[in-house]
C-alpha positions as CSV (number, residue, x, y, z in Angstrom):
1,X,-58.6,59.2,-61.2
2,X,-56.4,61.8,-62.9
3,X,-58.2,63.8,-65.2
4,X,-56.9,63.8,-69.1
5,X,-56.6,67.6,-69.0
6,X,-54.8,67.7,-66.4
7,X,-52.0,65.5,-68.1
8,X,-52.3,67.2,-71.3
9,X,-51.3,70.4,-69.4
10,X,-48.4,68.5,-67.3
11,X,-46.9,67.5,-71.1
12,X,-47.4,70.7,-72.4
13,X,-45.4,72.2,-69.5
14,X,-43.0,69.4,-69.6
15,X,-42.4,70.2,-73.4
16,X,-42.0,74.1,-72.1
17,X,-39.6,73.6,-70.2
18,X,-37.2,71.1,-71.9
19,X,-37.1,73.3,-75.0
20,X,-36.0,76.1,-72.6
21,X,-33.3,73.7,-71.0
22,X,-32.4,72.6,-73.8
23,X,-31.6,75.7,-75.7
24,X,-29.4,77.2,-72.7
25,X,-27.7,73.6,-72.0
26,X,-23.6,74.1,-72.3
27,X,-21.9,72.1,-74.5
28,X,-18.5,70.9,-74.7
29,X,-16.1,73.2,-76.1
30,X,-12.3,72.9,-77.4
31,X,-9.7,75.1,-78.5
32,X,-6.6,73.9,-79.9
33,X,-3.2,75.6,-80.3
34,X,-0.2,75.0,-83.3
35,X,2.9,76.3,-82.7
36,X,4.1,74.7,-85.7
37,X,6.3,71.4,-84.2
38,X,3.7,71.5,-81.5
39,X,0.4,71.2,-80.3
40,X,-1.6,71.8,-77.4
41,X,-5.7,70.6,-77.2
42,X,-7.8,71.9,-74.6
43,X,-11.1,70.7,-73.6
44,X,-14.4,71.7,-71.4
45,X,-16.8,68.6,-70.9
46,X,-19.3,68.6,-69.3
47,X,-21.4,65.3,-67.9
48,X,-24.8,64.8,-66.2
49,X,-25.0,64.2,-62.1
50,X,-25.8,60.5,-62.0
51,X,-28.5,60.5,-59.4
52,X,-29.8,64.1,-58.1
53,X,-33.1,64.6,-54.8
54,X,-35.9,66.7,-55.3
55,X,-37.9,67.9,-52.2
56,X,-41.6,68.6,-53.1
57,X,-43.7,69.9,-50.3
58,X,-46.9,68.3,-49.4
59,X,-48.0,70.6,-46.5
60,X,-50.5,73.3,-46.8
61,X,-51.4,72.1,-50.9
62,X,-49.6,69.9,-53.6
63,X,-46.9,71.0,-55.5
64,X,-46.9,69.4,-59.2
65,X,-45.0,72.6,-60.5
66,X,-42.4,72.2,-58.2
67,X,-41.8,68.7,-59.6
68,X,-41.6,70.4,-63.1
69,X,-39.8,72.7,-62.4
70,X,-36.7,70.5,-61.1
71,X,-36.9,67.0,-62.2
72,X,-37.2,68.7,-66.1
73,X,-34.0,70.2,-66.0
74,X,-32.0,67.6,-64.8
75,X,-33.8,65.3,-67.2
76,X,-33.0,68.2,-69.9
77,X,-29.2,67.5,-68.8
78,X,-29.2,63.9,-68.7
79,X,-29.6,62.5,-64.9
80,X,-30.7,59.1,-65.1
81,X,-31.8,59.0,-62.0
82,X,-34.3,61.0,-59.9
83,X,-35.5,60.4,-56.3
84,X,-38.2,62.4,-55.0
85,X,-39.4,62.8,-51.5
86,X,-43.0,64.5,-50.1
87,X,-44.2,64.1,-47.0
88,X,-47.0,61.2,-46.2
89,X,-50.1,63.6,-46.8
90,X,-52.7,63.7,-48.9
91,X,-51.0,66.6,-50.6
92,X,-47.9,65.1,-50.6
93,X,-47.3,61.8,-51.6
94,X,-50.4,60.4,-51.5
95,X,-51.4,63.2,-53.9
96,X,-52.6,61.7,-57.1
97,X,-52.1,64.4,-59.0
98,X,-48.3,64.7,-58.1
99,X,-48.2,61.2,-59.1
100,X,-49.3,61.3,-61.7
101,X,-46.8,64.0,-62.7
102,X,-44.1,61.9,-61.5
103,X,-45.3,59.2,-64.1
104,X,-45.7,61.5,-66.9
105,X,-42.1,62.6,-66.3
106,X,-40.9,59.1,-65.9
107,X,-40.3,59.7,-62.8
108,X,-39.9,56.1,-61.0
109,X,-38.5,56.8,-57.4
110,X,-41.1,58.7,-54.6
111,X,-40.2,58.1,-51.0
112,X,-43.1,59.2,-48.7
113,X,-41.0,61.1,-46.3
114,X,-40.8,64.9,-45.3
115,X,-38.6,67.5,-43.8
116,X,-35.5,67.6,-42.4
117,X,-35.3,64.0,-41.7
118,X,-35.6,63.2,-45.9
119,X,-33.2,65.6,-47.1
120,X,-30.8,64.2,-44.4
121,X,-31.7,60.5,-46.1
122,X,-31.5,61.6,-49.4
123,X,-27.5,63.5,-48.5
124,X,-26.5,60.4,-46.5
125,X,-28.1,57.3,-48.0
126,X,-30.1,55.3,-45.8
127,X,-31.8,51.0,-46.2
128,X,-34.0,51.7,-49.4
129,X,-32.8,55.4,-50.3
130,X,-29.4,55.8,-51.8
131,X,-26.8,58.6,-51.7
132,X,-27.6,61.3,-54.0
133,X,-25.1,63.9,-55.6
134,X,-27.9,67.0,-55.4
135,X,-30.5,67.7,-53.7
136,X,-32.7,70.7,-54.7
137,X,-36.2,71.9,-54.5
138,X,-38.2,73.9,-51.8
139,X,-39.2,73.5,-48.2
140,X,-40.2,75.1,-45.1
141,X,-37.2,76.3,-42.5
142,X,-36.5,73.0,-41.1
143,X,-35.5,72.0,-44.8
144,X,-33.6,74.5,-46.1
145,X,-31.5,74.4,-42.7
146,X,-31.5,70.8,-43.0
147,X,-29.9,71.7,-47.0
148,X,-27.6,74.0,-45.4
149,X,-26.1,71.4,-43.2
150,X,-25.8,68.8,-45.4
151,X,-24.3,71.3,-48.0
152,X,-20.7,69.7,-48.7
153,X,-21.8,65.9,-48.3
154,X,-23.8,66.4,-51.8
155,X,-24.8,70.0,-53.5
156,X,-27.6,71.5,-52.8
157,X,-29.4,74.3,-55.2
158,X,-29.8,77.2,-52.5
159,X,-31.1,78.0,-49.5
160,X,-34.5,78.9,-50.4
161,X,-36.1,81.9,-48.0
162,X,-39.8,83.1,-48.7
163,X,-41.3,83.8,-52.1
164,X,-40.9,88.0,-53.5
165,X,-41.8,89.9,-55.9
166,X,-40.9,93.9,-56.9
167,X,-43.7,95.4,-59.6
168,X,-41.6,98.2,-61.0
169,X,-44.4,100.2,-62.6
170,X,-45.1,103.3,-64.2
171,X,-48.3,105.6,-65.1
172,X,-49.2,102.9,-67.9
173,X,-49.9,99.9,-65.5
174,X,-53.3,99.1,-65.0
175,X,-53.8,99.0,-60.5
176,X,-55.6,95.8,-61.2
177,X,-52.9,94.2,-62.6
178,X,-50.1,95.2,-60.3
179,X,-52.4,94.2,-57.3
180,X,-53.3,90.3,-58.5
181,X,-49.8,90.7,-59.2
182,X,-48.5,91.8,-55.4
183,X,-50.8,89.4,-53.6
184,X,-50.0,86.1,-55.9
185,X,-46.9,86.3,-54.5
186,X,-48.4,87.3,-50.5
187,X,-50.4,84.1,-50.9
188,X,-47.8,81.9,-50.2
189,X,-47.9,83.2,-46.8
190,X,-45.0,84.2,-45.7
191,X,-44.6,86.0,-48.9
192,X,-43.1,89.6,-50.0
193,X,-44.8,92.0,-52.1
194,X,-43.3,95.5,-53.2
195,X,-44.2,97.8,-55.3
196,X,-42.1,100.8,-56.5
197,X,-43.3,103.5,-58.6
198,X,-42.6,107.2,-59.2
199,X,-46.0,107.6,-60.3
200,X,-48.3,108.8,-57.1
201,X,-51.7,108.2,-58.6
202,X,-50.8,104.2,-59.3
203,X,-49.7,104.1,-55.8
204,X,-53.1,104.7,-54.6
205,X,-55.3,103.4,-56.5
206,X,-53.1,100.0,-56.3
207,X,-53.6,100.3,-52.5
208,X,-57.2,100.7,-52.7
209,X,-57.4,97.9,-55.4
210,X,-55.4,95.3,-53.0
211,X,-58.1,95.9,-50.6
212,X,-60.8,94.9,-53.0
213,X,-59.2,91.8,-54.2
214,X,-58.4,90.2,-50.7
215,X,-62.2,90.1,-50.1
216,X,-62.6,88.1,-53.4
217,X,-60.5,85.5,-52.8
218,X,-60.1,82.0,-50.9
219,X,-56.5,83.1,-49.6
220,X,-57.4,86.3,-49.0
221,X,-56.7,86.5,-45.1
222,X,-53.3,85.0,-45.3
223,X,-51.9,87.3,-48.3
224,X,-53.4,90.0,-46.0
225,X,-51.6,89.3,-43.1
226,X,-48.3,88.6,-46.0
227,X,-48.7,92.4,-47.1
228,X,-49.3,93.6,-43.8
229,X,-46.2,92.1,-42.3
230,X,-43.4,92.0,-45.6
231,X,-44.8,94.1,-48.3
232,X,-44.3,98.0,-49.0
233,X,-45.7,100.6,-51.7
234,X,-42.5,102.6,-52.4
235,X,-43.1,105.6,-54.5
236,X,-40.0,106.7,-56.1
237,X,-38.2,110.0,-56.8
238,X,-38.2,109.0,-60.6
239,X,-37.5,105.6,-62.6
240,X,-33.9,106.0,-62.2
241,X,-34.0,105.8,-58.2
242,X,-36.8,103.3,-58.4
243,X,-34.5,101.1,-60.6
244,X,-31.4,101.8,-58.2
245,X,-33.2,100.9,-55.3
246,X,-34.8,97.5,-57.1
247,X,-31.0,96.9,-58.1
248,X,-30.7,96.8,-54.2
249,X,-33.4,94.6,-53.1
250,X,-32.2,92.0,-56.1
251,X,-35.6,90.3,-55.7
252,X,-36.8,86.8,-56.8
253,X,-39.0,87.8,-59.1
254,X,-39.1,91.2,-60.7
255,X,-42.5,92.2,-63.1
256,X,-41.2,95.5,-65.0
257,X,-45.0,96.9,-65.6
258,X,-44.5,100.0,-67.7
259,X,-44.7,101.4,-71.2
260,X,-41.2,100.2,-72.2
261,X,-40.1,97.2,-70.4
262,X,-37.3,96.8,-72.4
263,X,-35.6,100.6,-71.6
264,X,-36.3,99.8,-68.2
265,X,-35.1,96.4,-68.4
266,X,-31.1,97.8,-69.1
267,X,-31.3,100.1,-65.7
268,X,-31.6,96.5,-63.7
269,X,-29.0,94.1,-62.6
270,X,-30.0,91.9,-60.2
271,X,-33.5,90.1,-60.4
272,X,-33.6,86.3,-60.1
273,X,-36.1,86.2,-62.6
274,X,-37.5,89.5,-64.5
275,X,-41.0,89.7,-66.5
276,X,-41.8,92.4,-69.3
277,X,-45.0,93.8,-69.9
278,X,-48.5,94.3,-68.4
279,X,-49.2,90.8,-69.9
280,X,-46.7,88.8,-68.4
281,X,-47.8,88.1,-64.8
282,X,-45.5,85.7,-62.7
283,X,-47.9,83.2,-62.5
284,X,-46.6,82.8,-66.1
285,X,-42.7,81.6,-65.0
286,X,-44.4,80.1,-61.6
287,X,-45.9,76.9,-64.4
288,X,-45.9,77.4,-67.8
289,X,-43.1,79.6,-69.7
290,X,-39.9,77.0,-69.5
291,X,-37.3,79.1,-67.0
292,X,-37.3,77.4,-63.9
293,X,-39.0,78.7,-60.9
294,X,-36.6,78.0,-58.1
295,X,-35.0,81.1,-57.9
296,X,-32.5,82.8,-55.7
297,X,-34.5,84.8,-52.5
298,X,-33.5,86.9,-49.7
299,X,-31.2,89.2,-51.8
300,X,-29.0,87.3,-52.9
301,X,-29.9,87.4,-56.3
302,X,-26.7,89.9,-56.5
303,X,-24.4,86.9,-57.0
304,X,-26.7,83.4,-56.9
305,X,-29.0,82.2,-60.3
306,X,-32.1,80.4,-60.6
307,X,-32.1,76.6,-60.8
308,X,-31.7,75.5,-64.9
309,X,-30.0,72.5,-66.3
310,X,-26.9,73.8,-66.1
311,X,-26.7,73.6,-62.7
312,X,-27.2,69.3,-63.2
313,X,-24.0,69.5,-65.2
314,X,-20.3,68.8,-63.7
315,X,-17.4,70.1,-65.7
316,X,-13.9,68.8,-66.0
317,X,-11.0,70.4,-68.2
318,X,-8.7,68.4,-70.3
319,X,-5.8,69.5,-71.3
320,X,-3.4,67.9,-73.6
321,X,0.8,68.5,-74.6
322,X,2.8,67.1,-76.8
323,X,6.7,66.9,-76.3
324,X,7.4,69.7,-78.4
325,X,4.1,71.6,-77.1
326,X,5.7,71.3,-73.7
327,X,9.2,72.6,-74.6
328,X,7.2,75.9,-75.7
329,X,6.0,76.2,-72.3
330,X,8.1,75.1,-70.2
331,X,10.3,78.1,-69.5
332,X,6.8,79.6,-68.2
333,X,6.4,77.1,-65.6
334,X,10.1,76.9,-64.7
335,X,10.0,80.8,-63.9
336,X,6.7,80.8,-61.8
337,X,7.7,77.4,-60.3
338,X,11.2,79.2,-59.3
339,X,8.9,82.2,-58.1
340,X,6.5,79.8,-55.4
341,X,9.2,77.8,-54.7
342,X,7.7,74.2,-55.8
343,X,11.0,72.7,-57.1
344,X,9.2,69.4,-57.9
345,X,6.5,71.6,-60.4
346,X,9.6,72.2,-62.4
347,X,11.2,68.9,-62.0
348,X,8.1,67.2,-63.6
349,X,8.3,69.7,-66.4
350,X,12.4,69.6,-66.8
351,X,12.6,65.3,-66.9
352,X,10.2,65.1,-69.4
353,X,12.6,67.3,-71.5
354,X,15.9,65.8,-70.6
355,X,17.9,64.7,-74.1
């Protein structure tokens, strides 16, 4: 039995998110030009992914945000259809609560299977599971290797590494914060923590205040051994170098902690996803604000995005001449067609215009 708070809180985070997707969600676009006898239309569409795979673990705990957090989006963008797969655990498939997510979401399609052997059913079609055109959503490394190789066959969102977080903080930010901050993110075990300041005191005292937390909680040992192993206190020169060397980490999540977010904000390029204020812990974006959570890791937030509806989307250009539109261009492609040496580009241009 699923208890009614629990799916009050999945359709309040369903609603979240949607309104998020759906405010960000591209829209066709078209631009037309006159040239008096002539016209020339040209058109962006963009269309939904018919049938997309999301990969929700079921391992170590079960994952209803992670369900949110995917099949949301591509409902936002209009996929019709949505096949997830979780392994055959209690905390995977067999997990009531992520059942009863899938219901609230309308979600009709859950395949008990795990791994790299469901990502590889879910890219190839298999008696029961069809071809998908995307598969996205987190898993351990025989997944996301699994993702990579299939990569090509269908899309994929990313290759997901293990969960990070940088609290750029300054003298204003409580230690208490910025350590329940570091070691939600160490929980995940494997799981990088950093902080960078150029304030000396807050490094300290947020060092002695990790140690007082990990003896509090359930998952204490494990985000201990996560700090110990792929987390750092970094104190800075000043904010300038502590936002330079942020800018070079280009983390997955970024929690600006200091008495002006927003100045600090502009000195930062590459975060996959970036929180202001001492009231804004990641926990927020992990279930509850609308962005989605799958986010770019392992640097490469310098060139890759987090997962949104967008990313459901495919895009086509149309492009449309008439005659007298095309005799205004044509010399254009004649030249460059002369240039490259593709005499049958400016044969299909030349006896269209023959008298």
């Amino acid at each position: 039995k699923v208890a009614p708070t629990y799916l009050k809180t999945i359709r309040q985070i369903r609603d979240n998110i949607h309104e998020f997707q759906s405010a960000i969600l591209s829209r066709d676009v078209q631009i037309v030009r006159d040239f008096g006898h002539g016209r020339v239309e040209l058109r962006q569409r963009y269309l939904p992914m018919k049938r997309v795979g999301i990969c929700v673990p079921g391992g170590a705990a079960a994952y209803p945000s992670t369900l949110l957090m995917t099949a949301v989006p591509a409902q936002t963008a209009g996929v019709q259809e949505i096949a997830v797969v979780a392994p055959p655990t209690e905390f995977g498939s067999y997990n009531t609560d992520l059942l009863a997510a899938c219901y609230e979401l309308g979600v009709t399609e859950v395949y008990r299977a795990g791994g790299a052997q469901a990502a590889a059913a879910m890219a190839y079609g298999v008696e029961g599971l069809p071809q998908v055109d995307k598969i996205v959503g987190p898993g351990n490394l025989f997944v996301a290797l699994a993702k990579r190789l299939v990569f090509g066959e269908v899309d994929i969102d990313s290759i997901a590494g293990p969960s990070e977080v940088i609290v750029l903080a300054d003298e204003s930010a409580d230690p208490r914060f910025v350590a329940s901050d570091l070691i939600s993110q160490a929980e995940h075990s494997p799981g990088s923590a950093v902080l960078i300041t150029w304030h000396e005191p807050l490094l300290k005292a947020v060092h002695a205040e990790l140690d007082r937390q990990l003896g509090l909680l359930s998952r204490g040992d494990l985000a201990r051994q996560s700090l110990e192993d792929y987390s750092a206190l970094i104190l800075a020169d000043s904010a300038e170098q502590a936002a330079m060397t942020t800018d070079r980490l280009a983390t997955e999540h970024l929690h600006i902690s200091t008495a002006d977010p927003e100045a600090m904000l502009k000195q930062v390029q590459n975060a996959g996803a970036i929180f202001l204020g001492h009231y804004t812990p990641v926990a927020l974006g992990d279930y509850v604000a609308g962005p989605s959570h799958v986010l770019p890791t392992g640097g490469t937030a310098r060139f890759a995005n987090g997962l949104c509806a967008n990313d459901f989307l495919k895009r086509s250009s149309i492009i449309s001449y008439d005659k007298d539109a095309l005799r205004h261009d044509a010399d254009n492609v004649r030249l460059l067609a002369d240039k490259e040496g593709l005499t049958a580009h400016r044969n299909s241009v030349d006896i269209r215009l023959q008298e």
